[in-house]
N, C-alpha and C positions, 0 to 999 in steps of 0.2 A: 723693612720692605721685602727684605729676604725669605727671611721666615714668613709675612703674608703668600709671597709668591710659593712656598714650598708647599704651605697649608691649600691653599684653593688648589692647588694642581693634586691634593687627596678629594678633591671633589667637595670639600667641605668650605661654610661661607665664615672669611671674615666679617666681622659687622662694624669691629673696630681696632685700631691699631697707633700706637703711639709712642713716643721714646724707645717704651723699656716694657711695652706690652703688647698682647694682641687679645681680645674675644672671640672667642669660634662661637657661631652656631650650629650644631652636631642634629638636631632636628632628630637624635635621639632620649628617649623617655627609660632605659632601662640603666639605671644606674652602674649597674658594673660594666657595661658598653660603654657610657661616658668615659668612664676612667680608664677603660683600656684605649680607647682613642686620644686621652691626655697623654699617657705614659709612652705612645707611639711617637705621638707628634713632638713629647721633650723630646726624645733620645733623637728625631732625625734630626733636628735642630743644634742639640748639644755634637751632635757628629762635627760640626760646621766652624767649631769654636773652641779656642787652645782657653782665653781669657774668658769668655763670656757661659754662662748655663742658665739656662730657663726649665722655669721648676713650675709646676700646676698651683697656683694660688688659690682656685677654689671654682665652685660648680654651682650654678646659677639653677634655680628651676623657673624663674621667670624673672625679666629684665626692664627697667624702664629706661633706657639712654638719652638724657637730654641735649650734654654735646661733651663737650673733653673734660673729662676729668666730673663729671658730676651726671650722678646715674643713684636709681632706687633700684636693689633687688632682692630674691631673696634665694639664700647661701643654703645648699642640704649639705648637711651634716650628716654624714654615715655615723650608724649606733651597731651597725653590725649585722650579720644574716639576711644581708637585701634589706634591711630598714634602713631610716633618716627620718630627721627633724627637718626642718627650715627655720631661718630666722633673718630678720631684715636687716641689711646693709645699707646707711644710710654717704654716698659718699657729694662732697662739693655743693651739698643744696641749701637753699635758704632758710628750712627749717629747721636745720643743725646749727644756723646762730644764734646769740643771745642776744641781739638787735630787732627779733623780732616778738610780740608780743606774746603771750602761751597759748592766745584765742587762733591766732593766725597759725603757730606750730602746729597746734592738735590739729586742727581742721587738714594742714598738708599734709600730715602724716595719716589722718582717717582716708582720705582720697587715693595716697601712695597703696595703700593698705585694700584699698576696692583694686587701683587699679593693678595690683598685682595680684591677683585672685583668680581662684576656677572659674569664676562667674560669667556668662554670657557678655559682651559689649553693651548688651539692649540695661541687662540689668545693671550691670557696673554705671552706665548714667544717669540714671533711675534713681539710683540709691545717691549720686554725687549728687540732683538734681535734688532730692528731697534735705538731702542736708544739711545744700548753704542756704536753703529756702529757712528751714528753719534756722539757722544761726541768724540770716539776715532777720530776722523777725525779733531774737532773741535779745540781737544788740540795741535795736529800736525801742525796743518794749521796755527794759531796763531789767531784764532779769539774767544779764551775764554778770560775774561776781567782778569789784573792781578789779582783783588781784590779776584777773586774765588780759586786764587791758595793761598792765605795766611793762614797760620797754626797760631793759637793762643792758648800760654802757658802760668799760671799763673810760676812768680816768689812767690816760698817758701821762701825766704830770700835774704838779698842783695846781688845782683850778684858779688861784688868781694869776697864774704862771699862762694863760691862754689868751693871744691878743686879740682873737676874735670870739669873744666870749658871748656875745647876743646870738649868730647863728647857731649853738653847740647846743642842742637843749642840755645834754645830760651835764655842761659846764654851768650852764647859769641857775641850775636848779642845786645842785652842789654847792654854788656860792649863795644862793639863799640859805638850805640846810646849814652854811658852816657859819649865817650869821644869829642861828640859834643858838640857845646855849646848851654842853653839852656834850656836842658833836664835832668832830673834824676831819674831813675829809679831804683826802692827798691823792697824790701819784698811784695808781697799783686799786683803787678802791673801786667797788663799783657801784653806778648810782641806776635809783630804780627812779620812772618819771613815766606820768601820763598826759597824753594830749588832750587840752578840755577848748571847749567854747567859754569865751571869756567876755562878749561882747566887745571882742576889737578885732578891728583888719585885719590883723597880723598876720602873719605867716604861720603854718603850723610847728616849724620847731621855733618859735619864740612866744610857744602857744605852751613851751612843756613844763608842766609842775609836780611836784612832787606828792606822792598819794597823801601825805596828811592835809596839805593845802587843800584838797580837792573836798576833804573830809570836813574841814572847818568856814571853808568861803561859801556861802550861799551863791555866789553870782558864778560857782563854775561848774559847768558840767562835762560828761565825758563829750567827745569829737564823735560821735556814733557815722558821721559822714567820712571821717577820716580813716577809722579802723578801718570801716569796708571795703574803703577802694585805696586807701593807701600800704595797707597791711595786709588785710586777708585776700583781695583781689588778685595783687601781683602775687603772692604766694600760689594762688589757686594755677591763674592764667601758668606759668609759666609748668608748674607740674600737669597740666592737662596740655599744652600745648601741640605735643602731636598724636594727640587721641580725634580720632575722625568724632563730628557728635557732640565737641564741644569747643569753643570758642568764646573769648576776650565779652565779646557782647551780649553772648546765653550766661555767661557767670556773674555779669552787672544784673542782667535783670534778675535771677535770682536770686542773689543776694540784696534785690531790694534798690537799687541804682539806678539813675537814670543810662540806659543804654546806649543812647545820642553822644554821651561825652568818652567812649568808646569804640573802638572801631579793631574790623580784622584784614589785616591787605598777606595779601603773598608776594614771598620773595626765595630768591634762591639761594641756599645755603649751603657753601661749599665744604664738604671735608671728607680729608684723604682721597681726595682726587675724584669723588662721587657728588652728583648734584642731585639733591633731593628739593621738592617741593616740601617748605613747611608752612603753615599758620602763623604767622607773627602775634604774640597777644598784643598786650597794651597798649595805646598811644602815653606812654609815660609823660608826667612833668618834669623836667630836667631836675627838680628836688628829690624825687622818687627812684630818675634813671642812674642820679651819682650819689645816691646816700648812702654806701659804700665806698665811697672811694676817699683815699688819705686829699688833704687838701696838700697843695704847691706850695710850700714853706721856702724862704731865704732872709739869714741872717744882716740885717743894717751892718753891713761894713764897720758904718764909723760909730753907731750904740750896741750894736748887739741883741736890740729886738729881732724876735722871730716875727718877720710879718708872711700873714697866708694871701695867698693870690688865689681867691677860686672866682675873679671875677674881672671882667676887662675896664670897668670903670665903677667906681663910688659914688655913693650919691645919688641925688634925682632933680630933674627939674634944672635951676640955672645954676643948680652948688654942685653938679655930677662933672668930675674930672677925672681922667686916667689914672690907675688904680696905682702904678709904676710911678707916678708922678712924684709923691713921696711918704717917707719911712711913716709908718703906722703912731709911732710916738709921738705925741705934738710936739715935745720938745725937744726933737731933732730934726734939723733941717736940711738932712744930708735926703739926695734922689736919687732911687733905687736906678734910675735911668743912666745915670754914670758908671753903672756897673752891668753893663747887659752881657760881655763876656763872660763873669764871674757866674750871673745868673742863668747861663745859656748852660754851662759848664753841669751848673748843681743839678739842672734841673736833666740832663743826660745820665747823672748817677744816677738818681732817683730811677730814671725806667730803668736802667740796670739791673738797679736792687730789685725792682718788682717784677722784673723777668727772670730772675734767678730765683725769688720766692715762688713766682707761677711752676716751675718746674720742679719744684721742691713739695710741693702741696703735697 
């Protein structure tokens, strides 16, 4: 906060600031001005500080910030004599994981890629506008290759080792593969799996098979509804979200969606002590909004099953009882309910650990 306050009193804006860093915007274009205003701003800063020094970690020539810790931009590289390259910094965003499928990466990365561009605003939607048009065409049609539609999940441990093996797609397609012969797949391995129509209710991850399956069942086909708005939609929406121009509900219809089962509301979003109006995209499904997230795991006391808790009650209809009721193994009859201390306890680690990893990122 220090160093913020030292920076804006040179007249200059921070745009972000956090831990162990800050972003200037210098609202200059000549590169060796940048950097003599970097080299200024360390030394008043390191003046300040016996243990601490801040050192210029690099030079943006355009930015896309979405919130803490996850931003697109691209980094100029000096080559010397007033020249530089640029090249793109991808940090905290969802198409840097391998959970999402390559139809969905490419696409967020063509979009980061417009929107960090010379290009006008008018053209930069133009061009977004003409290209999920065509992708949404392209998934319908059937002429994306399967290989773009495959999701790839590591296995945390051996897949008969997971008590809730139905809601994992990438665990119950693993235990298909390993009743091939052939194959076996453990701990550390990672499985590749696509979402098809199967002709049943299901759910979509108990919907996930594995690309040969897909290849030999006549009765399956790709999810073409599912890619769009569960894969490439929220990847889009959330990288265009504070681009004036486009919106949760212009990127359904484009891509081909009904727009109805989408919506855009404003709310206000607090950080670093500034209120900004943003766009919210999605109305997400709660499978969509936490499929990232680890589930709530506690070991049975008296067997030693790991049972997961992503759910307040099991079941449906007049067999749905409280999920705590008891241990996941049928053949144990011990209730997780006699242990809510223990369980109160584990489950305070756990935020721990993932607030320590969040700073750690």
């Amino acid at each position: 906060m220090h160093t913020k306050e030292l920076v804006q009193k040179m007249n200059l804006e921070v745009i972000y600031g956090d831990t162990d860093s800050i972003m200037i915007n210098t609202n200059i274009t000549n590169l060796e001005e940048v950097f003599k205003w970097g080299t200024k701003i360390k030394s008043e800063v390191n003046k300040l500080y016996r243990l601490l020094e801040i050192d210029i970690d690099g030079v943006f020539k355009s930015l896309l910030l979405l919130k803490k810790k996850k931003y697109a931009a691209l980094v100029v590289v000096p080559t010397g004599n007033g020249n530089y390259i640029t090249k793109q910094e991808l940090k905290g965003l969802d198409i840097v994981r391998r959970d999402w499928c390559d139809l969905a990466k490419e696409t967020g990365t063509y979009i980061i890629g417009q929107i960090l561009s010379d290009q006008s605003r008018d053209v930069i939607i133009e061009n977004i506008q003409r290209k999920l048009i065509q992708i949404g065409e392209n998934v319908v049609n059937g002429s994306v290759p399967m290989k773009q539609f495959e999701i790839n999940k590591a296995l945390t441990k051996d897949p008969q080792d997971y008590p809730d093996k139905k809601s994992l797609p990438h665990v119950h397609v693993a235990l298909w593969i390993n009743s091939q012969e052939g194959r076996k797949l453990k701990a550390g391995d990672t499985v590749s799996y696509v979402i098809c129509q199967d002709g049943s209710n299901l759910s979509a991850s108990q919907r996930a098979y594995a690309p040969e399956q897909l290849n030999k069942q006549e009765n399956l086909i790709i999810d073409t509804q599912y890619y769009l708005s569960q894969q490439i939609h929220p990847v889009v929406a959330r990288i265009c979200e504070p681009i004036n121009g486009i919106d949760s509900v212009l990127i359904a219809s484009w891509l081909g969606l009904d727009p109805s089962q989408f919506k855009v509301y404003h709310h206000y979003h607090k950080d670093e002590g500034n209120d900004a109006l943003l766009g919210s995209p999605v109305q997400l499904t709660d499978e969509e909004k936490y499929k990232d997230c680890e589930r709530f795991m506690f070991a049975c006391p008296k067997c030693g099953t790991e049972n997961i808790y992503d759910n307040v009650f099991d079941g449906s209809g007049p067999l749905i009882e409280a999920s705590l009721l008891q241990c996941s193994k049928t053949e144990c009859d011990e209730s997780p309910l006699k242990h809510i201390t223990q369980i109160n306890n584990k489950l305070i680690l756990d935020i721990r650990h993932y607030i320590r990893k969040n700073y750690n990122v």
